[in-house]
C-alpha positions in Angstrom: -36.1 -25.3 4.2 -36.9 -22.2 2.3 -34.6 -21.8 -0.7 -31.6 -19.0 -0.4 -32.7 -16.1 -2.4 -29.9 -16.6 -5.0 -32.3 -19.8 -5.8 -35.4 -18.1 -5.6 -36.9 -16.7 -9.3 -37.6 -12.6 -8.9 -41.5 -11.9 -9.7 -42.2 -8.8 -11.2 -45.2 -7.2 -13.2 -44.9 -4.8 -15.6 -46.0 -1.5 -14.4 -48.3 -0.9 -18.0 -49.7 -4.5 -18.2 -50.4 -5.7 -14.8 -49.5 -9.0 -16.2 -47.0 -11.2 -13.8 -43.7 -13.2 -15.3 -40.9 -14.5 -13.6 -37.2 -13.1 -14.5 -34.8 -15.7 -14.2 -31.3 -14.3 -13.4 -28.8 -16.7 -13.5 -26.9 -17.3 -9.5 -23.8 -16.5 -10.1 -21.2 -17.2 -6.9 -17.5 -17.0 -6.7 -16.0 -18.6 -4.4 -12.0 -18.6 -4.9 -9.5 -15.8 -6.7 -6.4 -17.0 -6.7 -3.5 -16.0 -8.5 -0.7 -19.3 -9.0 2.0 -17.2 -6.7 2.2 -14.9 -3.6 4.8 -13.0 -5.2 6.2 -11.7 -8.6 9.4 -10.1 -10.4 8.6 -7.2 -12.3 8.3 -8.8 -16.0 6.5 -12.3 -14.7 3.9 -14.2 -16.2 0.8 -14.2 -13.9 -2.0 -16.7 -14.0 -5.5 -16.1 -12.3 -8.1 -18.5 -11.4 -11.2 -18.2 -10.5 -13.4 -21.1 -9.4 -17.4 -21.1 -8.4 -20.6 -22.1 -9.6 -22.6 -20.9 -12.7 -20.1 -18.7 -14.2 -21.5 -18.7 -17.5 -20.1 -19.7 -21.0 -18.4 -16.2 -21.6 -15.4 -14.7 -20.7 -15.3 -12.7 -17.6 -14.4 -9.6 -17.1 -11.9 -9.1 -14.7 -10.0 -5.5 -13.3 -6.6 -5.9 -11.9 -5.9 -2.9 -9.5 -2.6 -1.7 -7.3 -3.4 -0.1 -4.1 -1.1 3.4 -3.2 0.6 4.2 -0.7 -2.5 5.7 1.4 -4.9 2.8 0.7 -6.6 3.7 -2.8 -7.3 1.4 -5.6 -6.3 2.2 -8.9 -7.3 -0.3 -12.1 -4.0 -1.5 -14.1 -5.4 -3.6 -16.7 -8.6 -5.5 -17.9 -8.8 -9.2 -18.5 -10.6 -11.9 -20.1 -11.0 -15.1 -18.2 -11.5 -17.5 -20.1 -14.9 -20.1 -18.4 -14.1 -23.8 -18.8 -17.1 -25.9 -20.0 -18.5 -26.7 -16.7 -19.0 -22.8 -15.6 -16.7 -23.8 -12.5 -14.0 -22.1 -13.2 -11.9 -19.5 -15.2 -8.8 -18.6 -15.8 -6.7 -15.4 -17.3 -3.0 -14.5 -18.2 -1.1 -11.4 -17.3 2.2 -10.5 -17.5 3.1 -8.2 -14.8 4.3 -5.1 -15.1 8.0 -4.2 -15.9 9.9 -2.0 -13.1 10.2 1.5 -14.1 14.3 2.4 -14.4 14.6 5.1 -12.1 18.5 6.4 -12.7 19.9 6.6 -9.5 17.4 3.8 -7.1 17.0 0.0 -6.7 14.8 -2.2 -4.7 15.6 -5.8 -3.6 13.2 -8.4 -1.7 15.0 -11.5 0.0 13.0 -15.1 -0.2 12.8 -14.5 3.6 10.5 -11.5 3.5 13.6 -8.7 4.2 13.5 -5.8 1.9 16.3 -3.5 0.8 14.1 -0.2 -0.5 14.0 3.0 -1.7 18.0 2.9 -2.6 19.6 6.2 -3.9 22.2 8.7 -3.7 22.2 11.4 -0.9 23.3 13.7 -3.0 23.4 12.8 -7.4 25.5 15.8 -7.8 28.6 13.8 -5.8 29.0 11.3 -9.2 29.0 15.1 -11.5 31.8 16.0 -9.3 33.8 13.2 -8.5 35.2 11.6 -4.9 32.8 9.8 -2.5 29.5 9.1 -3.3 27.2 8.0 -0.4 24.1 5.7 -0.8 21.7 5.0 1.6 18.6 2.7 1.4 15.7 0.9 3.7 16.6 -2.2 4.8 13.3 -4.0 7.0 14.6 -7.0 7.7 18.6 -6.6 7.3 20.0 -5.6 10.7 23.4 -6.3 11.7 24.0 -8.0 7.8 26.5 -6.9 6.0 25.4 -5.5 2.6 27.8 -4.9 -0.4 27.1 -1.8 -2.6 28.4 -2.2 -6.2 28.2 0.9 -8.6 28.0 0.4 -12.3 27.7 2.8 -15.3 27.1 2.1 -18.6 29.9 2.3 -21.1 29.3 3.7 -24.7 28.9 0.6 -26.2 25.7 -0.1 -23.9 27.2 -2.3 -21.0 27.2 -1.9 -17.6 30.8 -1.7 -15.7 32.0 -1.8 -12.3 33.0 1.4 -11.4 32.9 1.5 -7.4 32.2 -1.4 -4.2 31.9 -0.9 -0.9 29.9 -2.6 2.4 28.6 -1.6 5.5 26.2 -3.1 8.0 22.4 -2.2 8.2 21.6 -0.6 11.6 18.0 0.3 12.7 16.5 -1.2 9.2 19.1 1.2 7.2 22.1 1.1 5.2 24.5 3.7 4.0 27.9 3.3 2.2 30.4 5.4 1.2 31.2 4.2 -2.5 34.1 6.1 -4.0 34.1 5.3 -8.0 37.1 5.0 -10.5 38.1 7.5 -12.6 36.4 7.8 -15.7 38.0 5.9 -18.8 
């Protein structure tokens, strides 16, 4: 059998000499990327592996991207992995990105897949002016559960109090609760 062409030495000749030498390019081949969990909380320590043949004696350089919304690929962060002794495998750490605080949203993602989404306030202005203050947020996975709503606001001295509860059952993958909140102390 013919050897694959990863095997196979390139032949060139220099284009002033004429003279022929062989360039000898080391066959690299990944064969697994794997990271050590499917998913990850916001904050998590991340571990990627990379196993194959003829990796080479020096770190890799590895990109870690997040895809949008509509499909594109945007780099995050650059690694080193670090290539054991045999050039089989390497392996780098990340620790994954904290969730931006946006005042006023939430997310939540049950071990069972279901995700409660894109939570907010119809209208912000409702907490300004006192009396009912509905929430609504995506619920794939949720229907006919009961979910409880609990509003909190952070005191003065930096901790986060009960102000408000209320429940109501997800219909049609959505939730909304009227959540009237306590007085002000």
């Amino acid at each position: 059998m013919a050897p694959s062409a990863q095997e196979r030495p390139s032949i060139s000749r220099p284009l002033r000499t004429g003279a022929t030498f062989v360039l000898v390019a080391p066959a690299q081949r990944v064969v697994v990327r794997r990271w050590d969990k499917v998913d990850y909380q916001p904050g998590e320590e991340c571990r990627l592996t990379i196993a194959g043949q003829g990796l080479g004696k020096e770190p890799l350089s590895v990109t870690v991207e997040t895809e949008d919304e509509r499909g594109g690929w945007t780099p995050v962060a650059k690694l080193r992995a670090e290539v054991a002794a045999d050039g089989k495998e390497a392996t780098a750490s990340w620790r994954f990105p904290q969730a931006a605080v946006v005042p006023g949203s939430a997310s939540v993602r049950e071990a069972d897949g279901s995700v409660l989404s894109n939570a907010r306030f119809e209208d912000p202005r409702d907490l300004e002016e006192g009396g009912t203050v509905w929430m609504t947020a995506l619920a794939a996975g949720f229907d006919g559960r009961t979910v409880q709503v609990v509003l909190e606001r952070e005191d003065a001295s930096g901790k986060w109090v009960e102000i408000g509860r209320a429940t109501s059952t997800v219909r049609s993958g959505v939730v909304r609760a009227p959540v009237t909140p306590a007085p002000a102390r």
